[in-house]
C-alpha positions as CSV (number, residue, x, y, z in Angstrom):
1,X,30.0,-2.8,-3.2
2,X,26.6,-2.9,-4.5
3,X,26.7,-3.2,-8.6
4,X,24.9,-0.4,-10.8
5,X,22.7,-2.5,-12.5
6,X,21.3,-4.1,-9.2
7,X,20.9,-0.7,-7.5
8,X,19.0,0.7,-10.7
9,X,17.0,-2.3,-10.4
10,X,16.4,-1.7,-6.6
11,X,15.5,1.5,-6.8
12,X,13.1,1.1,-9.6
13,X,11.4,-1.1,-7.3
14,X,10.9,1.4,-5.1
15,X,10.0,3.9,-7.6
16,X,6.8,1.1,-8.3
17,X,5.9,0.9,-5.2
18,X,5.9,3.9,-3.7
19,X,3.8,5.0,-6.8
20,X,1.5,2.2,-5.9
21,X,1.3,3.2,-2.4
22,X,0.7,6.7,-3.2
23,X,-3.0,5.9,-5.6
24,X,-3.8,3.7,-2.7
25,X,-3.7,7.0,-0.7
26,X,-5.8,8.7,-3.3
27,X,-8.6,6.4,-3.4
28,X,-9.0,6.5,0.1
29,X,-8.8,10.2,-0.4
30,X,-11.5,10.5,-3.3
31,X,-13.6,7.8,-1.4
32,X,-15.1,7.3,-5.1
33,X,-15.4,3.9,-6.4
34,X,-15.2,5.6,-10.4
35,X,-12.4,7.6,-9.3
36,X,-10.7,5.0,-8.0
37,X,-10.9,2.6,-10.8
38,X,-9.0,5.4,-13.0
39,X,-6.4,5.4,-10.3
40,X,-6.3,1.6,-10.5
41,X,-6.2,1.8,-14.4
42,X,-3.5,4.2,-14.6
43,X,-1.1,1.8,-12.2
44,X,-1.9,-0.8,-15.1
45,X,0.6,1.2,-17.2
46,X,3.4,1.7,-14.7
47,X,3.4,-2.0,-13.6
48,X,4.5,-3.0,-17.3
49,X,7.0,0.1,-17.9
50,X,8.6,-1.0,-15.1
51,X,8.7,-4.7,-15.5
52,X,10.6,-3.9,-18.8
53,X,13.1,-1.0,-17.7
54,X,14.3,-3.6,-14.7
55,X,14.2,-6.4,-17.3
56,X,16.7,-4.7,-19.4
57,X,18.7,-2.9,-17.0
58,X,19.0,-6.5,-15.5
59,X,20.1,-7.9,-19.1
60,X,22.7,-4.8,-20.0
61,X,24.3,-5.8,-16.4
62,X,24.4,-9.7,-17.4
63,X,24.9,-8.7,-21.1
64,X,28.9,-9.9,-21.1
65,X,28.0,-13.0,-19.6
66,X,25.2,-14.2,-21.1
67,X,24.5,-14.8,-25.0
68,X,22.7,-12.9,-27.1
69,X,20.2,-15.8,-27.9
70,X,19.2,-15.8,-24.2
71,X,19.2,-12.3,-24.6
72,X,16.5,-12.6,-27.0
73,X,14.8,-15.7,-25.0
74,X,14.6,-13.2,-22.5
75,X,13.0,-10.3,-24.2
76,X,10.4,-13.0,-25.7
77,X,9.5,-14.5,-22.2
78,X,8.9,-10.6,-21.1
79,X,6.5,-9.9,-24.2
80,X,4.7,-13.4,-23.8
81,X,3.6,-12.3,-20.3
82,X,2.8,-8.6,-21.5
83,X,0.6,-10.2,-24.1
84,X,-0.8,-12.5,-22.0
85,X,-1.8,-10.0,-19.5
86,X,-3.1,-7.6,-21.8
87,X,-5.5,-10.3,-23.4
């Protein structure tokens, strides 16, 4: 049996993706470069969101075997690379 928090995960996943596939259709169907680059720059918002909701859905499923200081470890290695993206 497959467990909630690794199906939520999954599926998510395919969420992104399919998303991803579906502006890569649109710039092919705009054949713009400008539109294009807002349908690149508007994936650069659902790559993060997503990053996070699997991240915590994967640390609610761990979160009875797992401390909460790695918890927080966790959540701090996820911001580092949002920042570090973003700058």
């Amino acid at each position: 049996m497959i467990e909630a928090a690794v199906l939520g995960m999954a599926l998510l996943r395919v969420l992104s993706g399919s998303i991803e596939i579906f502006a890569a259709i649109l710039m092919i169907k705009f054949n713009s470069v400008e539109k294009a680059l807002v349908v690149n720059s508007s994936l650069a918002l659902v790559g993060p969101i997503i990053l996070i909701l699997t991240t915590t859905i994967g640390v609610i499923g761990m979160a009875g075997n797992i401390s909460l200081g790695k918890i927080l470890w966790i959540f701090l290695g996820v911001s580092c690379i949002l920042i570090g993206v973003k700058s």
